[in-house]
N, C-alpha and C positions, 0 to 999 in steps of 0.2 A: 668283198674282195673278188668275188667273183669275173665280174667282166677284167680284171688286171690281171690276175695268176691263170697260172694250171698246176694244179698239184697230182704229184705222185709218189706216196709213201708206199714205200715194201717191208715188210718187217722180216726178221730173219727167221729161220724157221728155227732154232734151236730157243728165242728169246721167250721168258713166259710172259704169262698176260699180267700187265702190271695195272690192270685196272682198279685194282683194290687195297694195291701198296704207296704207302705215304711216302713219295719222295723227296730225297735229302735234301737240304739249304743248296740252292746254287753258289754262294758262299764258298762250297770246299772246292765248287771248281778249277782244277789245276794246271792238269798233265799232257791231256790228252786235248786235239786239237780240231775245232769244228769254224775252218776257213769260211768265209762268208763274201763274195766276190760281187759286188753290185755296182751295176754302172747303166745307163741307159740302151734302153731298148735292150739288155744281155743278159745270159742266163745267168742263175746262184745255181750255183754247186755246190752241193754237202757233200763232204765224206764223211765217212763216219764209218770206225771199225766193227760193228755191232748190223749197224741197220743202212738200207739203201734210200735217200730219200734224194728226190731233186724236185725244184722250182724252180719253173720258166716265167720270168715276167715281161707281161706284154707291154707293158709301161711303165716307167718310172722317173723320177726326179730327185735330187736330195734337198730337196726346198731350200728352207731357210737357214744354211750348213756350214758355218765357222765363219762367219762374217766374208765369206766371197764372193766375187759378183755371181749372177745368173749364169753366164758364159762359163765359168769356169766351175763352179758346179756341177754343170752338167758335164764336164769332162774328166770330174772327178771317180776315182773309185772310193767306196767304202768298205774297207776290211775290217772283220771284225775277229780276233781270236780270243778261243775260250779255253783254258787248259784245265783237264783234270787230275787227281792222284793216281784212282783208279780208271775203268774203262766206265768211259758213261753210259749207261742205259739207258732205253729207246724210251721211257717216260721223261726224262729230264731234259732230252734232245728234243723231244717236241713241244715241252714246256718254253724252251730258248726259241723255238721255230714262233711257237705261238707271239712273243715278247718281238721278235722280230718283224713277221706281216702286222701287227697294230703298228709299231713304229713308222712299216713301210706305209700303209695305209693313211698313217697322217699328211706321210710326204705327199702323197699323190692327190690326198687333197688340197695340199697347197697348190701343187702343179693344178689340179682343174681350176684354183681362182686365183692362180697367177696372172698377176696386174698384164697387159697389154697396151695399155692409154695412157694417156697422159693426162691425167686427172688432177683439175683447180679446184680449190674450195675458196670462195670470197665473203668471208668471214664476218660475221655483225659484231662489229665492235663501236654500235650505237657510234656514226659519224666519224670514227677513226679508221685505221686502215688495218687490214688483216687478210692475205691473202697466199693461201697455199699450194705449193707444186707440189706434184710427186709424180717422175719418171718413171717411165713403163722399166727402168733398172731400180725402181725403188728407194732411189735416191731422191731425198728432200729437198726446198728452199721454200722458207715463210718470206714474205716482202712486207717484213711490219709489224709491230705485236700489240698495236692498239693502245688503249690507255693507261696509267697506272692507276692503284687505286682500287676500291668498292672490292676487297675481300678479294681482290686477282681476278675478277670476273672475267676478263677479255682475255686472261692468259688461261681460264678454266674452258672458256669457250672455242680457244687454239685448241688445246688438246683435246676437248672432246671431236672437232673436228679432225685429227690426225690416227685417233684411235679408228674413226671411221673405215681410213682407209691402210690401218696398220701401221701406220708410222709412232715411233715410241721415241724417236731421236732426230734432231734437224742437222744434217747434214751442212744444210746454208741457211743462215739468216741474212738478209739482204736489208737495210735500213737505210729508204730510200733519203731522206732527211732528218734531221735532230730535233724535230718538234713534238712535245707530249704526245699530241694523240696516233704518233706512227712510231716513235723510238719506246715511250713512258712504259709499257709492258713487258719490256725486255728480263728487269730482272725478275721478276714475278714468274714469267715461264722461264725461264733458268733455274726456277726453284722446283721446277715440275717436270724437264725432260734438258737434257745435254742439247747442247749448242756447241758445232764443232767450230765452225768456219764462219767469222763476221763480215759480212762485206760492207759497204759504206763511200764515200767521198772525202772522208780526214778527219774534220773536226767543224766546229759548229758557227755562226754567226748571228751577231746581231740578236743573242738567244733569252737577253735579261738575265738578271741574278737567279731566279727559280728554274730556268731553260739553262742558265750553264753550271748550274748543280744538277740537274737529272743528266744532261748531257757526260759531266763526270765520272757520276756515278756508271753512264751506259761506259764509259771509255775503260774503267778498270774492270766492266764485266766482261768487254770484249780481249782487253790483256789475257785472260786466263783462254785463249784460244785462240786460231789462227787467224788471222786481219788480211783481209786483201782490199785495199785500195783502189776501186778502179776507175779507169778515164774510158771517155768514148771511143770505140773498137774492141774493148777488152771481151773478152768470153770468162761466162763463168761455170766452171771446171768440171760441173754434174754431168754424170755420166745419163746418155739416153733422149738428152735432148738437148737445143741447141740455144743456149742467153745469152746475148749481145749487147752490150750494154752500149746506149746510144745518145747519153747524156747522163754527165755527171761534176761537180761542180764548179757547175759555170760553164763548162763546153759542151758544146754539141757536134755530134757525128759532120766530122764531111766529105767523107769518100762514101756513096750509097751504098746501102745493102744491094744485093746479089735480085735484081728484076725492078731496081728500081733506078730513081734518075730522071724521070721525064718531068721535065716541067710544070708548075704546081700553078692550074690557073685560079683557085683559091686565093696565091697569094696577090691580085692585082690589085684588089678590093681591101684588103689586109689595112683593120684600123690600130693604131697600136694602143696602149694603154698608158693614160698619163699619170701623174704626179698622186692623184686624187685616189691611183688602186698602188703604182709602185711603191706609194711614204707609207703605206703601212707596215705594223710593226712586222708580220711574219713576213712579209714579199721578198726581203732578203736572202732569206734561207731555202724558201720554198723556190727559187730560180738557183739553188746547187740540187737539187733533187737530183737523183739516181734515176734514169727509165731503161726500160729494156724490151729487145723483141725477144719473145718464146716462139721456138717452133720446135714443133714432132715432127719430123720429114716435109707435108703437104701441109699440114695446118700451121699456123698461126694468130700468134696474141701480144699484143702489146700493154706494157704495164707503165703510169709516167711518173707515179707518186703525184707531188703538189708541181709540177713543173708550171711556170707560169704561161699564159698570154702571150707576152711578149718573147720569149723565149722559144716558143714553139716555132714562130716564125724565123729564126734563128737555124733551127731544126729542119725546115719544111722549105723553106723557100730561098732562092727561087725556084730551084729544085727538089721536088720528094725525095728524099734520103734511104726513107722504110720500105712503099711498094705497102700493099694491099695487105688485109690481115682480115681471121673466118670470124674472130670473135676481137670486140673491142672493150677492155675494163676501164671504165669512162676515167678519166683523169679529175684528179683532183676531188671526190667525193659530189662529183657534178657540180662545182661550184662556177659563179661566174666570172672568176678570173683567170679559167682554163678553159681548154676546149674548143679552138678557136677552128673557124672553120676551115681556115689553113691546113690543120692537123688531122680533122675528121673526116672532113671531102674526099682528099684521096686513101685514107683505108681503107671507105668499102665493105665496111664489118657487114656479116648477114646476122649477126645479134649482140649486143651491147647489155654488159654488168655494168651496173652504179651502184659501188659501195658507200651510199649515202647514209644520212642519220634523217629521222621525221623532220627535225630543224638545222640539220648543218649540210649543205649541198643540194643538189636535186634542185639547178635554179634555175627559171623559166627559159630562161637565156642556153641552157644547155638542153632542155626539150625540143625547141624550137630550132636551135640547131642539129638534132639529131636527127629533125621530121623532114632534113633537106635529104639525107643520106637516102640515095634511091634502092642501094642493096640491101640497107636497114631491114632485116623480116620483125625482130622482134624489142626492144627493150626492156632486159631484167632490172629490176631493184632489192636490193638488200631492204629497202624499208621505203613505204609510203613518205613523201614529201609533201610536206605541210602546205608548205609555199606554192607548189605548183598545180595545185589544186585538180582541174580537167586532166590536163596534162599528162599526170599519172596512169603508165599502163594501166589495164585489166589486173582485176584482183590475183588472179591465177597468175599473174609473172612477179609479185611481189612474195618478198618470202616474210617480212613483219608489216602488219597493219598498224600495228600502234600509234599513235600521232606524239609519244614523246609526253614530258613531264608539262603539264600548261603550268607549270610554275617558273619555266625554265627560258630564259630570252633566247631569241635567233640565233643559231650558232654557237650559243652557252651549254658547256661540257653537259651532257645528259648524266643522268643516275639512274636509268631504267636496267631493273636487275632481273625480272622473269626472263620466262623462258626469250631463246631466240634462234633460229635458222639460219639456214649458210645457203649459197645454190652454187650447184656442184655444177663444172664444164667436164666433159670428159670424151678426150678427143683422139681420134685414131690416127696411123702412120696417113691413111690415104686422104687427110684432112675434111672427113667425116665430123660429126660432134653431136654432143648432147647435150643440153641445160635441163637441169631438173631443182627444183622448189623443194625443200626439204621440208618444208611447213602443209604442202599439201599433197608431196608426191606429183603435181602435175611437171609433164616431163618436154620437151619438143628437141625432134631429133635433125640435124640438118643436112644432109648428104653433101658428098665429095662434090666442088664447084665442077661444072663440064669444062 
């Protein structure tokens, strides 16, 4: 406690030395009154009829203090009153002093590792989707809770990622579509940490009898908490940083974000996608997808869920709608029915996540269009891709090597239940950033664009 207080205890001169007397239960505490005035940057003041004591604190905070934002915390005071029967003695008052600086002490450690960034986790939920915010106000949104199934594994590997960064509660679930491997985890982490606020597009399509039973099921766990519905332009509500949601189902944004708007020569070349990828069975649902831009002040990130090919174009042309973004989380699990270069050309990412699986995503076609992007510095993976063999960044930007179950067909649900890694973004107001590999600690930092 040293570099935070100054102390100065005066004892009275009539008081004896009570070094050797066992003092009473603070229990009979009652009568008499040891005010306690704490507020930032401001002194505590003890009275005390017996003994003269005060402390000056050079810093302080009240952390994590009745569920209030940061702002208002700090402009809270903390009173504390103690009453005795009799007059308290100068041993029981420094007993309370001592219970007091531990307690202040905690606080001031949370102040030294009070969040500042805006820190993503993109979650291995072996080729599902799982990816976590938390604003520099400590306020949460998962985008997805991966699969159901295999013991909760994907919702055990949610919260071990949320534990990471303190998060015990999600503020926002965001559920960019209704299909297993991005809704199917929902109730499984429901069983593990509160969900306050469901966001979503409505209700589901084209889902099969086993897709509109989990969908149900997702519908009455989102009943027990608040539902927000949203279409493109909407904002969603987290304090600290700024989500736009820019498609959602079936629309796309058409008034541009704020620096964007100029003409998209991307789209001239723009092939569209026929019968042979839109008649499959998910393309329906996966074109209501929910996407969003994140931004902390300077930075930005954009997130698309499954949004399709075809769609993007919708999105992007003939005009860019979004404008440029620091980090790209590749859409769609890098598969090759997203990604288009419409979409990718003009953001401009200087590093790209793919939340793929060793066999579902990560498809040559999405390599190859990412090797066009000239501000591209790095491409992360959640997991080596089978399929794309060369392709594959450097070991040190993969956070799993594993190549998946060789029992298991292309794109067929994985059952890989060891360990697994997440790679964190964690990004400053001045839109600065960092990606780091939780598998090997390698880290790369990328400074403010000039």
């Amino acid at each position: 406690m040293g570099p935070f207080f100054r102390t100065r205890i005066l004892r009275h001169k009539d008081e004896p030395d009570l070094r050797s007397s066992i003092p009473p239960p603070l229990e009979t505490v009652d009568r008499h009154f040891l005010r306690l005035l704490v507020d930032t940057n401001s002194a505590l003041k003890v009275n005390y009829p017996c003994s003269v004591a005060s402390v000056t604190l050079a810093q302080y905070l009240n952390g994590h203090y009745g569920g209030r934002s940061v702002t208002t915390r700090r402009r809270d005071s903390f009173i504390l009153l103690v009453r005795n029967e009799a007059a308290m003695d100068y041993h029981r008052l420094m007993r309370l002093l001592s219970l007091l600086f531990a307690a202040t002490s905690i606080m001031l450690v949370a102040q030294a590792g009070e969040q500042s960034s805006l820190d993503i986790y993109v979650i291995d939920v072996e080729g599902g989707e799982a990816t976590l915010f938390v604003s520099p106000s400590g306020e949460s949104m998962l985008v997805d809770t991966g699969w159901p199934g295999f013991n909760g594994r994907d919702a055990d590997r949610i919260v071990a990622a949320a534990a990471d960064v303190g998060v015990t509660e999600l503020n926002y679930l965001l559920v960019t579509h209704f299909h297993t491997d991005h809704m199917g985890g929902a109730i499984q982490l429901s069983e593990r940490m509160p969900i306050h606020h469901f966001i979503d597009h409505g209700s589901g399509t084209n889902l099969g009898e086993r897709g509109q039973a989990a969908f149900d099921r997702y519908a009455q766990l989102r009943g027990g908490g608040k539902h927000l519905q949203v279409k493109p332009g909407d904002r969603v509500p987290i304090e600290g940083i700024d989500v736009r949601i820019i498609a959602s189902g079936g629309d796309v944004l058409r008034e541009p974000l704020a620096g964007a708007g100029d003409p998209n020569p991307a789209c001239r070349d723009f092939v569209f996608h026929g019968e042979d990828i839109t008649s499959r069975g998910g393309d329906a649902e996966d074109q209501l997808s929910v996407s969003a831009v994140v931004a902390y002040e300077k930075f930005r990130t954009i997130i698309m869920g499954d949004l399709t090919w075809n769609k993007e174009y919708d999105l992007m042309c003939p005009n860019d709608t979004v404008g440029t973004v620091d980090a790209y989380l590749v859409s769609h699990h890098g598969a090759h029915t997203s990604g288009s270069e419409a979409l990718v050309l003009p953001l401009q990412p200087r590093a790209a996540i793919m939340n793929n699986g060793p066999k579902k995503g990560g498809a040559m076609q999405t390599f190859e269009i990412l090797d066009q992007v000239s501000s591209l510095e790095h491409l992360w993976q959640n997991h080596y891709a089978v399929d794309a063999g060369n392709h594959n960044s450097p070991d040190r930007f993969i956070a799993n090597l594993d190549t998946g179950d060789n029992n298991a067909a292309a794109n067929s649900q994985p059952a890989h239940m060891g360990a697994s890694h997440w790679i964190r973004v964690s990004a400053q107001s001045d839109g600065s950033f960092t990606v780091t590999n939780s598998r090997n600690g390698h880290r790369q930092h990328y400074p403010p664009r000039p």
